[in-house]
N, C-alpha and C positions, 0 to 999 in steps of 0.2 A: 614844824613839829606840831601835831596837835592828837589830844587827846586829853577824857576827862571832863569832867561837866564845872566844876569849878575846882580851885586851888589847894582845897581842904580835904578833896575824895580821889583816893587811890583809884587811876582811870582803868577799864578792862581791858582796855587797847592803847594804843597811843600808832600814829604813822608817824613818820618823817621822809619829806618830798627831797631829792636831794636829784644835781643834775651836773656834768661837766660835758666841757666840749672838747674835744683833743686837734691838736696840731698835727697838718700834715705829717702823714710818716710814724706817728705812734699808733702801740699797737692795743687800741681801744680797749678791747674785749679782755685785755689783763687788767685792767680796774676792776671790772664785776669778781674777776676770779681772785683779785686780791680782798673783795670786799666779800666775797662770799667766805673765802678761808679764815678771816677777821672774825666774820659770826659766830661762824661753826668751832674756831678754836678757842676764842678769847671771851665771848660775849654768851654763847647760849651757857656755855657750861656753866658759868656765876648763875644767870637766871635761873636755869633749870633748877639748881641747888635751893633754891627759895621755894618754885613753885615748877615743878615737874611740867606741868603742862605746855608752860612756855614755848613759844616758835618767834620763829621771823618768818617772814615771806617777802619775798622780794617780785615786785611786778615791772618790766623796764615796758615802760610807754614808746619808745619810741629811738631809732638810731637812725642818725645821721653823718653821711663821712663828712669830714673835715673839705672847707671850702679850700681849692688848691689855686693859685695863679694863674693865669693862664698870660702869658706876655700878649699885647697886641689884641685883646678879645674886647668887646663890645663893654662889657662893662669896666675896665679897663679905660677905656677910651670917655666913657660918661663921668669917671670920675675926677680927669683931668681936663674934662672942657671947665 
């Protein structure tokens, strides 16, 4: 989390970097939409209520599928020599 120039001044922004990895077989992309309906229902509305202007933005850097097994595969074989 970061935002704000020191401890004493209400920041204009503030981010928070936040990341997970999912296990074979779940369905990723329902984390965003859980985290996006969180916003939009729980979180902006208190903000807004202070200060109308208020947003979130959400930017995903990057997806990755989940590393799968593969039995008998080369790395597989490099991590039992």
């Amino acid at each position: 989390m970061r935002g704000g120039t020191a401890i004493n001044i209400i920041a204009r922004q503030c981010s928070i970097d936040w990341e997970f990895r999912p296990i074979p077989g779940f369905d990723a992309p329902s984390i965003r939409r859980r985290f996006d309906s969180f916003i939009a229902e729980s979180i902006l509305p208190r903000m807004r209520a202070v200060a109308p202007e208020t947003d979130v933005v959400t930017v995903q850097d990057s997806a990755s599928p989940p590393l799968v097994p593969e039995a008998d595969s080369p790395a597989e074989a490099l991590v039992r020599c």
